[in-house]
N, C-alpha and C positions, 0 to 999 in steps of 0.2 A: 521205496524212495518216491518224494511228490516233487514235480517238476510245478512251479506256479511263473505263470508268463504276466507281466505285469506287476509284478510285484514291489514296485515301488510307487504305487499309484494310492489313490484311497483306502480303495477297495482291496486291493492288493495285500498293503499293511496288517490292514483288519485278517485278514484271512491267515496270513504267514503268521501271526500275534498267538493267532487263537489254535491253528495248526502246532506251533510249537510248545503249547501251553497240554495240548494233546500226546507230547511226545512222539508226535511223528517228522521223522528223518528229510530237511528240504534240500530244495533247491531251485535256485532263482535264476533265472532268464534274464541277461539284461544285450540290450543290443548297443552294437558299437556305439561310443561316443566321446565327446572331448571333453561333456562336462562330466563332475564324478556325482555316482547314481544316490536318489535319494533310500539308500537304504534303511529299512527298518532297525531302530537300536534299538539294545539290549535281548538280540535275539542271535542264535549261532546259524548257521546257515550256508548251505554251498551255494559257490557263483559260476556260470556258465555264462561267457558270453559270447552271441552270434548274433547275428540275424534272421528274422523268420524266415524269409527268402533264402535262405544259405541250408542246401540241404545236408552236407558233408558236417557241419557244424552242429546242425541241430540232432544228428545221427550220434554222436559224441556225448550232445548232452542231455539227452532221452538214455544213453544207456544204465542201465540199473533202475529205470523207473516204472512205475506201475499206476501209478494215478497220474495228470495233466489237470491243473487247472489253468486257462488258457482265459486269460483278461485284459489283456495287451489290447489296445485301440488307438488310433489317433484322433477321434473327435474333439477332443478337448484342443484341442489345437486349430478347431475353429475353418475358415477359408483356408488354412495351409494344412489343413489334414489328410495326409493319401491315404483313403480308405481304399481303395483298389488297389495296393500296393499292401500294403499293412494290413487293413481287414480285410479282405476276400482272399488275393492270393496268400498272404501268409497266413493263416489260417488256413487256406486249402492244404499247405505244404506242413504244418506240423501236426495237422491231423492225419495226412497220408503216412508221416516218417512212424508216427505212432503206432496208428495200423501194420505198420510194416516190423517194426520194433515187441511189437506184442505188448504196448500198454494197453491194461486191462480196463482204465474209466479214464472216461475223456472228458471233463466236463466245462462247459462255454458260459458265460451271462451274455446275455442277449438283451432286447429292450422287446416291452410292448409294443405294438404295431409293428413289427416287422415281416416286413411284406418285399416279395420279389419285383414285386408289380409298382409296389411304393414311385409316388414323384417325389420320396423325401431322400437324398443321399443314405443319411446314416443308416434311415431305415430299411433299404433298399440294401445295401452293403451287408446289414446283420443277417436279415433272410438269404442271400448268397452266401453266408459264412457257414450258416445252419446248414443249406442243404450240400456244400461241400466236406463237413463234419461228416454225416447220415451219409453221404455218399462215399467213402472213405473207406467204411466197412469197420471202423473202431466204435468200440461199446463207449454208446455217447451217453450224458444226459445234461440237458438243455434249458437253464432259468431264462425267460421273457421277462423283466424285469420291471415295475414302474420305476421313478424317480426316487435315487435314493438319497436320505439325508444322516448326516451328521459331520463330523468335526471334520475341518478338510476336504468337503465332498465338493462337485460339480454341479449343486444345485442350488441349496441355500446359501451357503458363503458368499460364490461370488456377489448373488442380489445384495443383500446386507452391506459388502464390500463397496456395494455403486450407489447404495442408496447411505450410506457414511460421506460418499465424498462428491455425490450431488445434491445441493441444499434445496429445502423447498417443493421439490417435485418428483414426480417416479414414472417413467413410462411406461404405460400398460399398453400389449396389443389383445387392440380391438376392447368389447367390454369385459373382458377377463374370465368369461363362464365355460374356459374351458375344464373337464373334471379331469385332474388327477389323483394319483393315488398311492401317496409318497410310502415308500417302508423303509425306515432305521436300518442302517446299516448290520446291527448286531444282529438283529434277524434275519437279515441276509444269508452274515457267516455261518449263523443257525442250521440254517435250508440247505445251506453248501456242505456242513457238517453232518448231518442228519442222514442226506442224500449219500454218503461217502460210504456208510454203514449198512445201508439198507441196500441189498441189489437188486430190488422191487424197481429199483428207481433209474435201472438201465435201458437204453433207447427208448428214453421218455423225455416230452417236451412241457416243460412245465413253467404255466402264467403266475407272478407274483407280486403281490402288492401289500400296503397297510390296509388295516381296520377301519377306513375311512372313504369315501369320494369327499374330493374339495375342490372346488374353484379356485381358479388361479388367482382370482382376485383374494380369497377368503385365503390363501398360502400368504399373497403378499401382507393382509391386513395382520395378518398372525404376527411374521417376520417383523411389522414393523412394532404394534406392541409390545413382544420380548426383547428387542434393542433398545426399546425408548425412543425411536427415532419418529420424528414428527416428517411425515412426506406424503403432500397429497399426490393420490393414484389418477394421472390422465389416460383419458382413453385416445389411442393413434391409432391409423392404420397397419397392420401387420406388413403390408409390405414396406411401407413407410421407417417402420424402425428394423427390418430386414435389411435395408439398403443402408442404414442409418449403423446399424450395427459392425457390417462388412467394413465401411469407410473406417471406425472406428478401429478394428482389427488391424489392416495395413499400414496404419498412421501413429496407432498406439500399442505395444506389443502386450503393453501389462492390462491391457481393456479387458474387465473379470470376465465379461459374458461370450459364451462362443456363441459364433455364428448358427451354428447347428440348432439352438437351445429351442430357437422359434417354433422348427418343426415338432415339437411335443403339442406345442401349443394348438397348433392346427387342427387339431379333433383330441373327443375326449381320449383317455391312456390310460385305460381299468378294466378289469378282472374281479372275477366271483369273491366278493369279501369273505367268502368261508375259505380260501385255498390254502393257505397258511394252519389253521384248526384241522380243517378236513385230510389234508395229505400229508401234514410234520406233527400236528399235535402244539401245533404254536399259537398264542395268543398276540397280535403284532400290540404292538406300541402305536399310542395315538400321537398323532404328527405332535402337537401342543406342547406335550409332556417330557419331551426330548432335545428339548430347544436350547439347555443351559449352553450350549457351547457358545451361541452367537456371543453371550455378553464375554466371553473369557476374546472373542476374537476380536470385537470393538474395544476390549479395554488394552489391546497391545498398539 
């Protein structure tokens, strides 16, 4: 049995999709709530619901399991996201039950740059997530992830989303030349599947990315191309649309971009273009080439 945490999320979907398409036996994690979860259709699937924090709960529904894929985060939820609540200690606490439970793979997505030492929240929160996994004593293995893209995701939509319903211009911080280095979701679930098979791949920390560095600038000019959308890129101060962003957030709940988003942006977020070839046998997908989704999501 696979316990998957987050499973109504992007990422989440993609992975349960492609899990069950593998014939392997789930089950999904949802924490309390009063709205009803965005579950994956067209897929059969067990539900479990507690909270991370709840350990009597999550003891319940770890039993029978053997693999964890644990995705749950609240970044996307911007200035109100308890990552010290949700990412750190909950994650401290399902990777211990686990450990305790005797599941045998534990596996985390994490982001590039995560660092303990980080002055970026998110990033700062993932590397506490990490080293309370590894300190837990459960057979981890651990994606550093770039920025990933496709249909529904937390990167390219939202922009496209704000750059449809602001005319005429686009806010860039700073001159835009910061490198990232987006990977497709499907190769993602690839790395995640790949990983699951191989036991080469236990208590191992592994950096991933596309076939590419790009400039943030050279991401938006793309984005804007494949929408058709006409919007010149101004350059602003990064703290300037950080404080611009926040305000945004408290005032407007459906505002696409989280507050978090900035921090990528603050130093380059890449890894050895061979990682992907070298350690799965993958050829990633070039950002470009993957793009059909934007016009299906501007023409609703």
């Amino acid at each position: 049995m696979i316990l998957v945490t987050g499973g109504t999320g992007f990422i989440g979907q993609a992975l349960i999709r492609h899990l069950v398409n593998m014939g392997k036996p789930l089950r999904i994690l949802l924490r309390p709530s009063p709205y009803s979860p965005n579950l994956p259709r067209g897929v059969s699937v067990e539900v479990a619901v507690c909270s991370l924090k709840d350990e009597r709960g999550l003891r319940a529904a770890l039993k029978g399991v053997d693999i964890v894929f644990h995705l749950a985060g609240t970044e996307r939820s911007g200035s109100h996201a308890d990552l010290p609540g949700v990412d750190v200690e909950g994650t401290e606490m399902i990777s211990q039950v686990s450990a305790d439970m005797g599941v045998r793979r534990f596996f985390y997505l994490s982001h590039l740059g995560a660092d303990r030492s980080s002055a970026y929240p998110v990033l700062k929160a993932k590397a506490i997530a990490e080293h309370n996994i590894i300190d837990s004593g459960v057979n981890y293995t651990i994606f550093r992830s770039a920025p990933i893209f496709g249909m529904n995701d937390q990167f390219t939509v939202p922009m496209v989303l704000l750059m449809k319903r602001i005319p005429f211009f686009f806010l860039m911080p700073g001159a835009g030349d910061s490198l990232l280095q987006p990977i497709w979701i499907e190769d993602v679930i690839a790395c995640l599947a790949l990983a699951l098979d191989n036991p080469e791949t236990r208590n191992q920390v592994f950096t991933i990315g596309g076939g590419e560095y790009l400039s943030f600038k050279h991401i938006l000019e793309t984005l804007l191309e494949v929408s058709g959308l006409h919007r010149r890129l101004i350059s602003v101060s990064p703290a300037y649309l950080r404080g611009m962003t926040l305000f945004m957030e408290q005032f407007f709940p459906k505002y696409t971009l989280s507050f978090y988003w900035l921090d990528y942006l603050a130093a380059d977020r890449t890894c050895a273009l061979d990682t992907l070839p070298r350690e799965f046998g993958l050829m990633p997908a070039r950002f470009g080439q993957k793009l059909d989704y934007i016009r299906d999501i501007l023409s609703v």
